[in-house]
Residue frames as a rotation matrix with the C-alpha (Angstrom) as fourth column:
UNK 1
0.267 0.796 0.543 -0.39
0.885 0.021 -0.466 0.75
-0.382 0.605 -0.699 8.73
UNK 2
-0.780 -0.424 0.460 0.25
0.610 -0.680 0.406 3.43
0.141 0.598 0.789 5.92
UNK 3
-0.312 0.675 -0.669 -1.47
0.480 -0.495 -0.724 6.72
-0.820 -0.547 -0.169 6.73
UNK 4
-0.505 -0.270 0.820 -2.85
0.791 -0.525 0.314 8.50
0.346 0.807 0.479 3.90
UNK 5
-0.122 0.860 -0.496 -4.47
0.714 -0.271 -0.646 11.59
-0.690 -0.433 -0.581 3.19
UNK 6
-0.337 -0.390 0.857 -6.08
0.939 -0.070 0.337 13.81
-0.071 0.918 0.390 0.63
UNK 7
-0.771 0.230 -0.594 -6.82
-0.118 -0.968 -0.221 17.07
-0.626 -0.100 0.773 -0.18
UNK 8
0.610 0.782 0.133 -10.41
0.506 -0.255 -0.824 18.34
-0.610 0.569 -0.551 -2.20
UNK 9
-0.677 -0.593 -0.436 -9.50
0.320 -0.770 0.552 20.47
-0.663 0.234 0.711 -5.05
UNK 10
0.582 0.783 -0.220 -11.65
0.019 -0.284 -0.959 22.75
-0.813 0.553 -0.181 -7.23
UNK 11
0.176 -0.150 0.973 -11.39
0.827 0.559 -0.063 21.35
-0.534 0.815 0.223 -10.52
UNK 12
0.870 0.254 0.422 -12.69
0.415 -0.840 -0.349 25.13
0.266 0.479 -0.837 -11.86
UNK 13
0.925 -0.256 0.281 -9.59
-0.272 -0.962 0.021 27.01
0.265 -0.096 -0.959 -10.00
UNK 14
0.751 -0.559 0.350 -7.07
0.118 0.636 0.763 24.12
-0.649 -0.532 0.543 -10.45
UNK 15
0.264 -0.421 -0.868 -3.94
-0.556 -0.802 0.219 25.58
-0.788 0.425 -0.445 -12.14
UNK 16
-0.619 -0.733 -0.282 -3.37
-0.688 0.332 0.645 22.54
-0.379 0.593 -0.710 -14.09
UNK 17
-0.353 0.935 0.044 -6.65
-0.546 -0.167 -0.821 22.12
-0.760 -0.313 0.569 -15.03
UNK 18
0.545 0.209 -0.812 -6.18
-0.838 0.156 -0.523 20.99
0.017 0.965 0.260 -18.56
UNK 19
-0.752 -0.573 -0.326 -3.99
-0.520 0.819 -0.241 18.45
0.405 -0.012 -0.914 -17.73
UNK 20
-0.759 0.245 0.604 -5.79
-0.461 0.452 -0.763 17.23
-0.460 -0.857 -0.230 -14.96
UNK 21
0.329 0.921 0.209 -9.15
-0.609 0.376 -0.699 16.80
-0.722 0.103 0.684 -17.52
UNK 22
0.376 -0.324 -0.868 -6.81
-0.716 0.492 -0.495 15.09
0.588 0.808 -0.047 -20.23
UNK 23
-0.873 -0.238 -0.425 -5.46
-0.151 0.962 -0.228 12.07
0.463 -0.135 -0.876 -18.33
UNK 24
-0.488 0.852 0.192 -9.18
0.241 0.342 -0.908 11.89
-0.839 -0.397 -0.372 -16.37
UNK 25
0.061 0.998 -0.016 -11.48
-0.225 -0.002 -0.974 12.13
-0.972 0.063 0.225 -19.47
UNK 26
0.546 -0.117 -0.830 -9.46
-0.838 -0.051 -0.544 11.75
0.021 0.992 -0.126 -22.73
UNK 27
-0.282 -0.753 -0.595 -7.31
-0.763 0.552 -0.336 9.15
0.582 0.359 -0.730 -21.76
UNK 28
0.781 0.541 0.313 -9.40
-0.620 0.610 0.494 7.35
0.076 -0.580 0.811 -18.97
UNK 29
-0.641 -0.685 -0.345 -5.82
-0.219 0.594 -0.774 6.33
0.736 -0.421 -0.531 -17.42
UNK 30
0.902 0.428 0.051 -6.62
-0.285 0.503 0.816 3.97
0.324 -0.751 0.576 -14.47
UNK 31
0.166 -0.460 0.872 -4.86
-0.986 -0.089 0.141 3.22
0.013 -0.883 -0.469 -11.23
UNK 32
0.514 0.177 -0.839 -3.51
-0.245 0.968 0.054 -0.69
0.822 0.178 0.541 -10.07
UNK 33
0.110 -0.464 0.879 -2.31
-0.987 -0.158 0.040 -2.18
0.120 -0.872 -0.475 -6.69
UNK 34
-0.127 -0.431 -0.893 -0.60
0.241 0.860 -0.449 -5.64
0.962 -0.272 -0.006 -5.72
UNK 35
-0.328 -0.345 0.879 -0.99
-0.894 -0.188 -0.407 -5.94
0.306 -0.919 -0.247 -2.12
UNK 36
-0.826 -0.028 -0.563 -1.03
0.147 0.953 -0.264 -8.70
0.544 -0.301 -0.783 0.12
UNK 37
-0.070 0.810 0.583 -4.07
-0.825 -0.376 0.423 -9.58
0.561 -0.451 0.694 1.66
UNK 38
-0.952 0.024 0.304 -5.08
-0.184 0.749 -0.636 -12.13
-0.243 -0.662 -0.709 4.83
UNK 39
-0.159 0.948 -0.275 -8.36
-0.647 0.111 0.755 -14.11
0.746 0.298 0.596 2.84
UNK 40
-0.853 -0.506 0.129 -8.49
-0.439 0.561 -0.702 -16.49
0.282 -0.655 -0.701 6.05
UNK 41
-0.682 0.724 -0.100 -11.45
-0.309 -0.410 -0.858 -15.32
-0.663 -0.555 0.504 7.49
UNK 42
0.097 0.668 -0.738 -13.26
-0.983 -0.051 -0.175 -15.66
-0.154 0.743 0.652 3.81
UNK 43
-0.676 -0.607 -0.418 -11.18
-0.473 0.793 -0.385 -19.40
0.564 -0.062 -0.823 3.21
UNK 44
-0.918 0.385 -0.098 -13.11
0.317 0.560 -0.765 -20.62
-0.240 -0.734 -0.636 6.84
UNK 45
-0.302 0.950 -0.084 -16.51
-0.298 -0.177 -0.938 -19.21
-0.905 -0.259 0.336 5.97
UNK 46
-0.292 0.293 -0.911 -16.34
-0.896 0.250 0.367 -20.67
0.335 0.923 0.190 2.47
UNK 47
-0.925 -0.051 -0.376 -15.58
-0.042 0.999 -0.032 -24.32
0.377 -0.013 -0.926 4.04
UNK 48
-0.603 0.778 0.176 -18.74
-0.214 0.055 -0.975 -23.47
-0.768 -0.626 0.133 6.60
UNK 49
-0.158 0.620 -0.768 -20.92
-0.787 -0.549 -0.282 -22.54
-0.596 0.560 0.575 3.70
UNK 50
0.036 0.142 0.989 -19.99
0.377 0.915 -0.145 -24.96
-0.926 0.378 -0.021 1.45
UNK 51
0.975 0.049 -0.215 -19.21
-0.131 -0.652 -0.747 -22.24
-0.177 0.756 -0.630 -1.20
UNK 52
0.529 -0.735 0.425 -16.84
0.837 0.370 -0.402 -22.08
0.138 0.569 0.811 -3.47
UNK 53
0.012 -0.720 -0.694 -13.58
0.321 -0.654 0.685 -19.48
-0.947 -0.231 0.223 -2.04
UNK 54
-0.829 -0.555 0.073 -13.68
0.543 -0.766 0.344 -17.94
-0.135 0.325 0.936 -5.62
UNK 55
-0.521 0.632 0.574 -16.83
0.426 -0.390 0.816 -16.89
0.740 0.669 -0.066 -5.99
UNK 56
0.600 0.200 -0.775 -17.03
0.774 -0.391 0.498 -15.33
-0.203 -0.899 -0.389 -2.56
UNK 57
-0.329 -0.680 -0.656 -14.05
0.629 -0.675 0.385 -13.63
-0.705 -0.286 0.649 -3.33
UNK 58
-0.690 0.096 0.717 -15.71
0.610 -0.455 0.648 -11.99
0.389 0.885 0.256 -6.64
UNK 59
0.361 0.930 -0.068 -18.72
0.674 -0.210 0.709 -11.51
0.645 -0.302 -0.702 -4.92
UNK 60
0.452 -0.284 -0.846 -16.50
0.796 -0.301 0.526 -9.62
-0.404 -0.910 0.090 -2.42
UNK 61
-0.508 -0.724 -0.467 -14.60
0.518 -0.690 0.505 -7.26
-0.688 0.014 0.726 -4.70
UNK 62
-0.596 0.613 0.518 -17.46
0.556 -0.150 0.818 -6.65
0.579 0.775 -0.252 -6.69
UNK 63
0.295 0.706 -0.644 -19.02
0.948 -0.129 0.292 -5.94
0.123 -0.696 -0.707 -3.49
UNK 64
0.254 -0.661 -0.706 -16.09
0.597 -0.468 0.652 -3.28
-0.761 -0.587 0.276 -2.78
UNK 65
-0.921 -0.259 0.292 -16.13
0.389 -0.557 0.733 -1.90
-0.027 0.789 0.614 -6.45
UNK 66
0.024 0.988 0.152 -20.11
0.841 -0.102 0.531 -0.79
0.540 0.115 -0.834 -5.76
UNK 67
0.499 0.380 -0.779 -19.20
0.864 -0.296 0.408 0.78
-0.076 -0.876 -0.476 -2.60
UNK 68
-0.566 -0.798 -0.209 -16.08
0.404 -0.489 0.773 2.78
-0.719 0.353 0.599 -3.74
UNK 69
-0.819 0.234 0.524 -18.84
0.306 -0.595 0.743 4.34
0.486 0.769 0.415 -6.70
UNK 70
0.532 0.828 -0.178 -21.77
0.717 -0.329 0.615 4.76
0.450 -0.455 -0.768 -4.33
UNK 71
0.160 -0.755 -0.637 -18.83
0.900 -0.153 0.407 6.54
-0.405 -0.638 0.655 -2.67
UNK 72
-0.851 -0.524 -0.030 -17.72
0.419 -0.714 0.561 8.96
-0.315 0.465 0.827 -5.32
UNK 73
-0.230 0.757 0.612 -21.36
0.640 -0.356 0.681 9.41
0.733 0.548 -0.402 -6.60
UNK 74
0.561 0.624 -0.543 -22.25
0.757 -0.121 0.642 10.62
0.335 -0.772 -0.540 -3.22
UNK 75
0.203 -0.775 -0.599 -19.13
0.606 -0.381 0.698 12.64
-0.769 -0.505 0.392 -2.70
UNK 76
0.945 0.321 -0.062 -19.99
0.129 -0.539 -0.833 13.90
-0.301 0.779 -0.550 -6.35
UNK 77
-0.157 -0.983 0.095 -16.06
-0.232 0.130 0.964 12.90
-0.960 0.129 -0.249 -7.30
């Protein structure tokens, strides 16, 4: 498993402040990732259910795009 880790930074006494608010607020660049995932687990609890495997899986990253902003709201990011 890849460790990460990040630093805080004050926005107010970052030296590269202007940059930093032009690609976050003028240009609203956005991030993207390819990774493999193991949906097995989601796959065997559709068949239980009787649900359909994509709409579990929306319902899942939708689920994970809530938490990730309850996240930053809360962390005031």
């Amino acid at each position: 498993m890849m460790k990460t880790s990040y630093k805080v930074i004050d926005r107010d006494k970052y030296y590269r402040k202007g940059v930093f608010r032009h690609f976050s607020e003028d240009c609203k660049c956005s991030t993207s990732i390819t990774a493999r995932i193991d949906v097995t687990e989601l796959v065997e609890s559709s068949k239980k259910t009787g649900t359909k495997f994509y709409i579990n899986f929306l319902y899942v990253l939708s689920f994970i795009s809530w938490l990730s902003l309850r996240i930053r709201i809360k962390e005031n990011i």
